[in-house]
C-alpha positions in Angstrom: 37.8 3.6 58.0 40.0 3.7 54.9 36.7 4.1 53.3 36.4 7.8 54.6 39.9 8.4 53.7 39.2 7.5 49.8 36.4 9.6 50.0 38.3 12.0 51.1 41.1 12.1 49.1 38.9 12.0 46.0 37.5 15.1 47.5 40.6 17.3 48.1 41.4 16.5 44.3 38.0 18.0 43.6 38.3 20.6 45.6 42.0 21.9 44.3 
């Protein structure tokens, strides 16, 4: 699911 884990990268950046 390296799908998730782009979304979720993107996310962390967002969140920081």
């Amino acid at each position: 699911m390296v799908n998730l884990i782009s979304m979720y990268q993107q996310w962390s950046r967002f969140y920081h």
